[in-house]
C-alpha positions as a Markdown table, in Angstrom:
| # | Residue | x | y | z |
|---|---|---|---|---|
| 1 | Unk | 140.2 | 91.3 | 135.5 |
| 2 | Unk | 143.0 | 93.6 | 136.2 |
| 3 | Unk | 142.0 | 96.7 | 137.4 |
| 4 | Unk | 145.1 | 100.4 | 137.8 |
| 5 | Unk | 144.2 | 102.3 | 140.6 |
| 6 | Unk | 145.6 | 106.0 | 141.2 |
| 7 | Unk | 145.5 | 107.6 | 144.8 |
| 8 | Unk | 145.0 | 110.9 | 145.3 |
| 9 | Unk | 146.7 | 112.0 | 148.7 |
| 10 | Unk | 148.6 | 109.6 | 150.9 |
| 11 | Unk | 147.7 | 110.1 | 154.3 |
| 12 | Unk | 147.1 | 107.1 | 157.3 |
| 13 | Unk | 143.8 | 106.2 | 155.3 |
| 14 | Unk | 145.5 | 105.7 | 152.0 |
| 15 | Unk | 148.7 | 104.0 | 153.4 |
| 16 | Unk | 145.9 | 101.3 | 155.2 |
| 17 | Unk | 144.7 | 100.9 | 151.8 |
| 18 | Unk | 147.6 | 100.2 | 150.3 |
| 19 | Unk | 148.7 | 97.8 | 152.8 |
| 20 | Unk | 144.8 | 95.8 | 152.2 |
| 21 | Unk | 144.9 | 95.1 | 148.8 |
| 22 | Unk | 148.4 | 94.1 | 149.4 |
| 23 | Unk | 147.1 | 91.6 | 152.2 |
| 24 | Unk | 144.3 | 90.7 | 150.5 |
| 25 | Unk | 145.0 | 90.3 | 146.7 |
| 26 | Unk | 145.3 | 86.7 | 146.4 |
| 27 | Unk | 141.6 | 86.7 | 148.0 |
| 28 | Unk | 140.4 | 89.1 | 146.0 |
| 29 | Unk | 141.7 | 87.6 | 142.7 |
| 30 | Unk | 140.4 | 84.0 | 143.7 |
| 31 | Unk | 136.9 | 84.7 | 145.3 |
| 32 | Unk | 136.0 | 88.3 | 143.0 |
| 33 | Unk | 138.5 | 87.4 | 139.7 |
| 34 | Unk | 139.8 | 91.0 | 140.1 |
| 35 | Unk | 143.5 | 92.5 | 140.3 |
| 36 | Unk | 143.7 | 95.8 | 141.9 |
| 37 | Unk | 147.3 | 97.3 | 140.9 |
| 38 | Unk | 147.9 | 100.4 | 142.4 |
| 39 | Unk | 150.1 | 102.5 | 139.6 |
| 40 | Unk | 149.7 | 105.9 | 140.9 |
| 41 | Unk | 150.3 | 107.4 | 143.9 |
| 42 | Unk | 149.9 | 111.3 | 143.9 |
| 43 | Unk | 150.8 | 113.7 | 147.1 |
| 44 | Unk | 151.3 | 117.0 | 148.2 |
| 45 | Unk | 154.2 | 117.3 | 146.3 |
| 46 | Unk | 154.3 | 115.0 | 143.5 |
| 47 | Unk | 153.1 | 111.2 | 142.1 |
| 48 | Unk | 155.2 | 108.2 | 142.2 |
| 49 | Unk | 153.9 | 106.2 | 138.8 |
| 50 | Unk | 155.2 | 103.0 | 138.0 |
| 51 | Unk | 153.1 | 101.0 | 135.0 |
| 52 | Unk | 153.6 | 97.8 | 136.1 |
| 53 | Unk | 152.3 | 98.5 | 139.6 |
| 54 | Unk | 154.0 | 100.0 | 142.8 |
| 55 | Unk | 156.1 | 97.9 | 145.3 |
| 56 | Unk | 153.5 | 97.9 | 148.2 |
| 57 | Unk | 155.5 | 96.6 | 150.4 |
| 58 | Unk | 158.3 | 98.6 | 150.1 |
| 59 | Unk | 156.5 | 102.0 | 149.8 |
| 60 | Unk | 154.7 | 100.8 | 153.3 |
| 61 | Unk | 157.7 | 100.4 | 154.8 |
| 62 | Unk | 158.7 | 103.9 | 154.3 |
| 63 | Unk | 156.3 | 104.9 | 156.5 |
| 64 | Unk | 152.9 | 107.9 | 155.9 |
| 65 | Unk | 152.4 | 111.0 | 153.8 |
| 66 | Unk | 154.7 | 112.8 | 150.9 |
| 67 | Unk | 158.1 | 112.3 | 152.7 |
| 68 | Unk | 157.6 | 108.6 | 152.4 |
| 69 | Unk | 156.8 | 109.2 | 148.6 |
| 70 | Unk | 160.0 | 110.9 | 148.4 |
| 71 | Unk | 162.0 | 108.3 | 149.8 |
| 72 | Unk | 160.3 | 105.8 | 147.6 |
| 73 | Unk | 161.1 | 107.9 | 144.5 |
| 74 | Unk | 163.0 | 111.2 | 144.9 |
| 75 | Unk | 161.9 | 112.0 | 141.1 |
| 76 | Unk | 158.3 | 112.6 | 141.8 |
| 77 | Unk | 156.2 | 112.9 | 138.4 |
| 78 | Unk | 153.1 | 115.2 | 137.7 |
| 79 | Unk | 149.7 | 113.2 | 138.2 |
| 80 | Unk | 148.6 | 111.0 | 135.0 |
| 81 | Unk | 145.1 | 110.1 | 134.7 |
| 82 | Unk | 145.2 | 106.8 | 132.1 |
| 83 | Unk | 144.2 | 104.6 | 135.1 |
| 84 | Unk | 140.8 | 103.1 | 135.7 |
| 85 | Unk | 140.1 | 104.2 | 138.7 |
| 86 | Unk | 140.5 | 107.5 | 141.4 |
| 87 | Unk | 140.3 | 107.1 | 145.1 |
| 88 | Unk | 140.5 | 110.2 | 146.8 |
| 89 | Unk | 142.0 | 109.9 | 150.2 |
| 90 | Unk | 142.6 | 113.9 | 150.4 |
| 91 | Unk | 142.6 | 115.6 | 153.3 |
| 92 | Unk | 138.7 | 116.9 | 153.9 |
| 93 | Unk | 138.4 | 120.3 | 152.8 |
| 94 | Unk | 134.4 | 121.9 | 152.9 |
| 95 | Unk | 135.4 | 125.3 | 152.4 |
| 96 | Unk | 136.5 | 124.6 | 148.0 |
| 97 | Unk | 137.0 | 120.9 | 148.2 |
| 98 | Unk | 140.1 | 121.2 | 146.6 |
| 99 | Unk | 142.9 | 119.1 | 146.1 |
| 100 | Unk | 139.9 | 116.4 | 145.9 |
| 101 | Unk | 137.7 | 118.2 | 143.4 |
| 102 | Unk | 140.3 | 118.6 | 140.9 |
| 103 | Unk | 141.5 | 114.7 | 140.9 |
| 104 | Unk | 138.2 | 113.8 | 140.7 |
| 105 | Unk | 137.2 | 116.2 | 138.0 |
| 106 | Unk | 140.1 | 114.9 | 135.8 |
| 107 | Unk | 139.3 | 111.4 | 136.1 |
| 108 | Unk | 135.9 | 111.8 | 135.0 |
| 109 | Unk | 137.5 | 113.3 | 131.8 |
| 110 | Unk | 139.6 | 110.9 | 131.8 |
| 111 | Unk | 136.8 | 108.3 | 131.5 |
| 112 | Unk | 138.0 | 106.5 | 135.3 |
| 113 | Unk | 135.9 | 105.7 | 137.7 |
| 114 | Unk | 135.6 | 107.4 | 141.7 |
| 115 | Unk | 136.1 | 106.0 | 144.5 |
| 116 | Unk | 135.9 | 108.8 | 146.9 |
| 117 | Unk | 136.6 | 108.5 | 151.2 |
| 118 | Unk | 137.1 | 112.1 | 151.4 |
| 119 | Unk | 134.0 | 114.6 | 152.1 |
| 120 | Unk | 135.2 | 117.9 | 150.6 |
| 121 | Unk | 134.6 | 117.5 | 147.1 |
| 122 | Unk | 131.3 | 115.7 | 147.8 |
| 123 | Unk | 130.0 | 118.2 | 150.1 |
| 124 | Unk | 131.3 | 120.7 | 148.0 |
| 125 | Unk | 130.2 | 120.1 | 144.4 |
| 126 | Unk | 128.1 | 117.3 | 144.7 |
| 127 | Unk | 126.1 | 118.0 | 142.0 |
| 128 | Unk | 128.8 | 119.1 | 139.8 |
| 129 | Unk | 130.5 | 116.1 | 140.2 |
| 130 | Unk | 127.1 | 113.6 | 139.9 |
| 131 | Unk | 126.2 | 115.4 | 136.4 |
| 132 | Unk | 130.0 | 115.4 | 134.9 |
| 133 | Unk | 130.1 | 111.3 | 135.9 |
| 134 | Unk | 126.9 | 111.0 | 134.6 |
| 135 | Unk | 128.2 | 112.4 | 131.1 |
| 136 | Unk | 130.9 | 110.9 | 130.7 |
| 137 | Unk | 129.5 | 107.6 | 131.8 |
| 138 | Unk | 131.8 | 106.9 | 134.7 |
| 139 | Unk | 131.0 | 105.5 | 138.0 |
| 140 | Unk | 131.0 | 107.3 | 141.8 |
| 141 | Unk | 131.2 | 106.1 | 144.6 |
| 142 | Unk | 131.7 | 106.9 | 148.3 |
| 143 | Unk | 130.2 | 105.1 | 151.2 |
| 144 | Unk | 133.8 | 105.9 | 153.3 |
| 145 | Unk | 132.7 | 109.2 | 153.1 |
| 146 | Unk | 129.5 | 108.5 | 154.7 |
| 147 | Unk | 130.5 | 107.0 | 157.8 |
| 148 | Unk | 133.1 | 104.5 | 156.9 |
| 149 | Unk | 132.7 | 101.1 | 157.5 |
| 150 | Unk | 129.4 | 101.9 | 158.7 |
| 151 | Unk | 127.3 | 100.9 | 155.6 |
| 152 | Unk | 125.1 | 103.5 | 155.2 |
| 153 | Unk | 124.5 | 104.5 | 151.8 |
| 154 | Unk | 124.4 | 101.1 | 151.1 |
| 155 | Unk | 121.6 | 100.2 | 153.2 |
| 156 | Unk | 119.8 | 103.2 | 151.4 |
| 157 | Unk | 120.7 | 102.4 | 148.0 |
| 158 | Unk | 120.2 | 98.6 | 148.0 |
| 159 | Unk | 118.8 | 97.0 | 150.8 |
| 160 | Unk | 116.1 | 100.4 | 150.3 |
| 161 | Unk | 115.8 | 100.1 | 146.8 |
| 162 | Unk | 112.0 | 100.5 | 146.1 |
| 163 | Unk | 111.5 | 101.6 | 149.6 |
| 164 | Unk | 110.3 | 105.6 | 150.5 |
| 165 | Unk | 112.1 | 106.7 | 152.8 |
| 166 | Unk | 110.8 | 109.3 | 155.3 |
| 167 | Unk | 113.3 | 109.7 | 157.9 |
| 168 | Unk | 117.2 | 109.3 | 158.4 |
| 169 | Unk | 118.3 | 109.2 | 161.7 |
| 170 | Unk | 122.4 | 109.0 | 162.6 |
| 171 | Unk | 124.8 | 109.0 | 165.1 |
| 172 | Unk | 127.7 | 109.5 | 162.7 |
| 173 | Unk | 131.1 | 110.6 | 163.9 |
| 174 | Unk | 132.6 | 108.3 | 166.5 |
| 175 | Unk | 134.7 | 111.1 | 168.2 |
| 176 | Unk | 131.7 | 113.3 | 169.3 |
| 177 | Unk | 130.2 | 109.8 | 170.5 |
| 178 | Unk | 133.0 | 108.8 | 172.3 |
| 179 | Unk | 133.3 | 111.8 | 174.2 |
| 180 | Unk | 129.1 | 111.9 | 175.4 |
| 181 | Unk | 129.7 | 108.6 | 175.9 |
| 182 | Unk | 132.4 | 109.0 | 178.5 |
| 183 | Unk | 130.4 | 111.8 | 180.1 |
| 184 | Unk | 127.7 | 109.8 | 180.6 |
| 185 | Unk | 129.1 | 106.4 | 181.7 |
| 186 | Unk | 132.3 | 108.1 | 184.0 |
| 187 | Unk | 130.5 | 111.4 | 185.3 |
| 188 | Unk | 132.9 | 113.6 | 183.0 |
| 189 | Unk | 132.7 | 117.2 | 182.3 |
| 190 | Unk | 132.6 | 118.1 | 178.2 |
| 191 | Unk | 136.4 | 119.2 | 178.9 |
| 192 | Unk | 137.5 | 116.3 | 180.7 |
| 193 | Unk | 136.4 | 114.0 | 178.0 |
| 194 | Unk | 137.2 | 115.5 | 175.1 |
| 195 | Unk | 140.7 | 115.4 | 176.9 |
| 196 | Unk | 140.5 | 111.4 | 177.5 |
| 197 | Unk | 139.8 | 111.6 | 173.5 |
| 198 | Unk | 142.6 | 113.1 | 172.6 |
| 199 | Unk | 144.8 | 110.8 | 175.4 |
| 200 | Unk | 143.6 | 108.3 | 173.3 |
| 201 | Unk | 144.0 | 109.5 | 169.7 |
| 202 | Unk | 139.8 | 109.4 | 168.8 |
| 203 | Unk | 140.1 | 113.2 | 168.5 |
| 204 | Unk | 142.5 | 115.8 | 167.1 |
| 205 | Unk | 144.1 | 118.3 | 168.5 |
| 206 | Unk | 142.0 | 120.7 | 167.4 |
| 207 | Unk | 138.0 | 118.5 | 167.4 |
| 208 | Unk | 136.0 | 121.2 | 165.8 |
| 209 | Unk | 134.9 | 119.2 | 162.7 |
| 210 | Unk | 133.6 | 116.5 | 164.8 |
| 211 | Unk | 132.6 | 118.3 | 168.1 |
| 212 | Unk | 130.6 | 121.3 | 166.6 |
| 213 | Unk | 129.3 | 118.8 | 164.2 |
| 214 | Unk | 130.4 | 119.2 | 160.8 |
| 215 | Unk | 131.6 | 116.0 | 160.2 |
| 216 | Unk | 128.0 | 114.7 | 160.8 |
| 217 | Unk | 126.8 | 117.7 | 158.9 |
| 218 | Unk | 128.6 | 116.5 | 155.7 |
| 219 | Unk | 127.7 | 112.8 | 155.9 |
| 220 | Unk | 124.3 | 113.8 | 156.7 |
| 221 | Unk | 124.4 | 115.8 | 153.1 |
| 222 | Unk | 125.7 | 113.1 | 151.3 |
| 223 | Unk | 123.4 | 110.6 | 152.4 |
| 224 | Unk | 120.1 | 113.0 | 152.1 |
| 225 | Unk | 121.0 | 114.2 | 148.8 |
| 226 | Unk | 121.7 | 110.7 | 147.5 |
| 227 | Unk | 119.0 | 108.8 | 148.7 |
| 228 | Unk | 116.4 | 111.7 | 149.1 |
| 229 | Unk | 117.1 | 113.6 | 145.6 |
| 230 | Unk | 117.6 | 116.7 | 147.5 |
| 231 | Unk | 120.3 | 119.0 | 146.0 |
| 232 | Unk | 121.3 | 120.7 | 149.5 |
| 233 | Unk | 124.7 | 122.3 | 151.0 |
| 234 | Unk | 125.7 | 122.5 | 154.5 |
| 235 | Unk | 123.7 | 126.1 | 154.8 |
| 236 | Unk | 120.8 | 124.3 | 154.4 |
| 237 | Unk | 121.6 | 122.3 | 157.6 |
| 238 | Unk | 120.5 | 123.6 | 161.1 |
| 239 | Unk | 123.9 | 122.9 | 162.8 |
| 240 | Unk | 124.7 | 122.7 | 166.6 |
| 241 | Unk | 127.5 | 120.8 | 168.2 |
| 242 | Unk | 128.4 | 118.9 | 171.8 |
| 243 | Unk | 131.0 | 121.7 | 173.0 |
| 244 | Unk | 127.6 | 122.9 | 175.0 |
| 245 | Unk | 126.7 | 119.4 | 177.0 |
| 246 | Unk | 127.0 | 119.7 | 180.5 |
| 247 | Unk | 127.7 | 117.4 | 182.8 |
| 248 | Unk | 124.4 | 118.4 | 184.7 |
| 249 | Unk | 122.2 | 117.6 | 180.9 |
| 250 | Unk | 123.8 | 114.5 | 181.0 |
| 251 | Unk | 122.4 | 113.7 | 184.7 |
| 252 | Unk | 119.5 | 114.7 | 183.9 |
| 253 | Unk | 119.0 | 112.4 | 180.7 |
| 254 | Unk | 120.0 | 109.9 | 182.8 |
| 255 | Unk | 118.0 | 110.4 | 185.6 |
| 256 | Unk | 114.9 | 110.3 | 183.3 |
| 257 | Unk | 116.0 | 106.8 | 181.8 |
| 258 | Unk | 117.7 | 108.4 | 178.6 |
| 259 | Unk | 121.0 | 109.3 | 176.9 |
| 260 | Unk | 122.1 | 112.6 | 175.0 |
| 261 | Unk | 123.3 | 111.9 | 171.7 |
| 262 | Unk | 124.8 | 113.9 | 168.8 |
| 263 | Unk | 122.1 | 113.1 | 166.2 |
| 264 | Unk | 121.9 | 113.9 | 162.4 |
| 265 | Unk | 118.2 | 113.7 | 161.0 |
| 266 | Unk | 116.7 | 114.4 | 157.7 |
| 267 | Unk | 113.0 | 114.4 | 157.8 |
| 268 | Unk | 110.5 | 114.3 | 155.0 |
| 269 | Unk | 107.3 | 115.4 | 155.5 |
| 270 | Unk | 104.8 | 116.6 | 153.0 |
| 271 | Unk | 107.4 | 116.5 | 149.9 |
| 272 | Unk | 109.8 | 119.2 | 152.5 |
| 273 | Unk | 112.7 | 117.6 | 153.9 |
| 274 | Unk | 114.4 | 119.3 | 156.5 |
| 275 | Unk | 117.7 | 118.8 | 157.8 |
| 276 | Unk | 119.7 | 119.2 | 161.5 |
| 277 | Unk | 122.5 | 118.2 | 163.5 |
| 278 | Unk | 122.2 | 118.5 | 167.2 |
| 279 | Unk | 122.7 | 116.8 | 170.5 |
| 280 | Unk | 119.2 | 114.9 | 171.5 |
| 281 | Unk | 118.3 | 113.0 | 174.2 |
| 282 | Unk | 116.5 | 109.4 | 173.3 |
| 283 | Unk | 114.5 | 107.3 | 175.0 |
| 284 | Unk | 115.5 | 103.7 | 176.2 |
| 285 | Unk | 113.4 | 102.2 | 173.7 |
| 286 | Unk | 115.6 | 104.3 | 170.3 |
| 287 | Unk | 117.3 | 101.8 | 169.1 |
| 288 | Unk | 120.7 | 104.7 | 168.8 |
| 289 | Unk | 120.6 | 104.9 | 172.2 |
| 290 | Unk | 122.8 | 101.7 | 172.9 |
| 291 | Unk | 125.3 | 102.8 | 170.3 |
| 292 | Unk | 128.8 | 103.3 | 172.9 |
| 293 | Unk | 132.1 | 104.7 | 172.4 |
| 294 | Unk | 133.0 | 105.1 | 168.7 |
| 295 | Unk | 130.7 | 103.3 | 167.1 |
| 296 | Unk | 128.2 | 104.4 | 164.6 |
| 297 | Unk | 125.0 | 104.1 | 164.1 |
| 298 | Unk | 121.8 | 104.9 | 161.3 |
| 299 | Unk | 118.1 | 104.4 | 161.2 |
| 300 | Unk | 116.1 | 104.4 | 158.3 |
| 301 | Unk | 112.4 | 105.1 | 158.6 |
| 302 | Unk | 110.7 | 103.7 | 155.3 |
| 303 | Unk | 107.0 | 103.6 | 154.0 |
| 304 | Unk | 107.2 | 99.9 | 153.2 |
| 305 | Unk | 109.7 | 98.3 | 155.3 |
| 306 | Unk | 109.3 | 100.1 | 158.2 |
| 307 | Unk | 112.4 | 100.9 | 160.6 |
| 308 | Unk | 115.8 | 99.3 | 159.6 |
| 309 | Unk | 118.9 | 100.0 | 161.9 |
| 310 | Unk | 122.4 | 99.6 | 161.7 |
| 311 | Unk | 125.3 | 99.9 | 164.4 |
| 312 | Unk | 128.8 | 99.8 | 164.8 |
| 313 | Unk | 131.2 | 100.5 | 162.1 |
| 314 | Unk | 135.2 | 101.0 | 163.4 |
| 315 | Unk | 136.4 | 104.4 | 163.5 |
| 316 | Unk | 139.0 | 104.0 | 162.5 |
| 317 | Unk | 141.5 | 104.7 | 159.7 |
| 318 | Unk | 141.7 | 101.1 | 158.8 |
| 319 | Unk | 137.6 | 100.7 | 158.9 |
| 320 | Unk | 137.6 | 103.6 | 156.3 |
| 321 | Unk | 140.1 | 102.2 | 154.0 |
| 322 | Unk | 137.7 | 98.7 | 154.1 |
| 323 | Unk | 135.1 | 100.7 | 152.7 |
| 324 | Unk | 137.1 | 102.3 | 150.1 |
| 325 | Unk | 137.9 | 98.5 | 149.0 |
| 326 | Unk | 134.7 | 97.3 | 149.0 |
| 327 | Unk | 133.5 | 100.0 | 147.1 |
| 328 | Unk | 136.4 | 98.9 | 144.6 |
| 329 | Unk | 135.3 | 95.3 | 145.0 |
| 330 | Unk | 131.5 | 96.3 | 144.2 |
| 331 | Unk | 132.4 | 98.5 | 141.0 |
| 332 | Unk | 133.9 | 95.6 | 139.2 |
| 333 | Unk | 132.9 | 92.1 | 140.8 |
């Protein structure tokens, strides 16, 4: 089963894409019978569209983002939507979701299917986009947005399925992770390890997203509005980030047997969920408490099946663009 794919945006994520279905199509076609050609390519200023399927291994070559779409094809086209399938690798953008929202919007229409890594769109019109897939009987969706290759709305939608669950508990954005764990294992100051961070390329230049903790914020969403039927936004989440650790609260935890963590909760109690992001010390005996560096981790509480935990997950842009191909992989095996 051959299968045109169309990316939107072609950032380190997308280009690590690319370069794994390139890798691993002989695999995929022999284990899954599927053919993912990648037709479409769209940037920031302009698609390169070729029917038969892009040279991947040329257009890797060329190196990351529009300049490399230039030198692939100086005669960029305008974004066609006859493929069967989106994945939107756009930059993250909470405050309109935009360039994601659009390209996603128009595939709908176009009766193509979403894959979707980003979080803007999502977090942004989440219902919007749910209900106008829905219509038009195409299919969503986005577990790279929801921690990467940490599978966590896959847990919740399959391994769950049947199951109520009350509680979501997540460590879910490696940077902010990495950081408390370096203050806690190497006596660091917030400063000094956000510093190490960025030394090492887990955090940007400028963190906010992940430090102040909007990137947990958004996952959070996602994966409460999913898999709890909520129909939140982010004002609905009680938000605090790690910028405010010290290197004293971090003594402390320790000295009483436990480790601060940046935690994202959703808790459902008497048909009210509530939901916050904020640093929290746990106990030796939470299972979170032994996830290090940038890993990942979630806990589902459930009526039924009791506690089910998950850890690890690369943070990576590679681990993300695995999740965006096995949620290709899962749509049409």
């Amino acid at each position: 089963m051959k299968k045109r794919i169309l990316i939107a945006g072609y950032g380190t994520v997308a280009r690590e894409l690319v370069k794994l279905i390139q890798e691993n199509s002989n695999k995929i076609k022999r284990k899954y019978g599927l053919e993912f050609v990648v037709t479409g390519i769209a940037g920031s200023k302009g698609i390169v569209y070729e029917k038969e399927g892009i040279q991947l291994q040329k257009l890797v070559e060329l190196g990351v983002g529009s300049e490399a779409l230039l030198h692939f094809s100086p005669d960029l086209s305008e974004p066609t939507f006859d493929q069967d399938v989106l994945i939107d690798c756009t930059p993250t953008n909470i405050e309109n979701g935009e360039p994601g929202l659009t390209y996603i919007l128009n595939a709908i229409d176009a009766g193509m299917d979403v894959v979707s890594v980003a979080k803007g769109a999502l977090v942004h019109s989440f219902k919007e986009i749910k209900q106008r897939s829905e219509q038009k009987g195409t299919r969503l969706k986005y577990s790279g947005a929801t921690a990467a290759a940490l599978p966590t709305i896959d847990i919740g939608e399959y391994s769950l399925a049947g199951s109520t669950i009350t509680k979501i508990e997540g460590i879910l954005n490696g940077t902010s992770n990495f950081i408390l764990t370096s203050m806690n294992e190497n006596e660091l100051t917030f400063d000094e390890a956000l510093k190490t961070a960025q030394e090492k390329g887990i955090a940007e230049a400028n963190p906010a997203l992940d430090v102040k903790g909007f990137d947990t914020a958004c996952k959070l969403l996602l994966l409460s509005n999913s898999l709890l039927g909520l129909d939140y936004s982010l004002k609905d989440i009680k938000i605090s980030g790690i910028e405010n650790v010290t290197k004293a609260d971090m003594e402390n935890a320790k000295l009483r047997g436990g480790q601060i963590k940046l935690l994202g909760r959703a808790i459902k109690e008497n048909n009210q969920v509530t939901l916050e992001v904020a640093p929290r010390e746990l106990s030796q005996d939470h299972p979170l408490i032994h996830v290090k560096g940038t890993n990942k981790g979630i806990l589902f509480e459930t009526t039924e099946m009791g506690e089910i935990c998950c850890t690890g997950g690369a943070s990576h842009p590679r681990g993300a663009a695995a999740a965006a191909l096995k949620d290709l992989i899962n749509l049409y095996r």
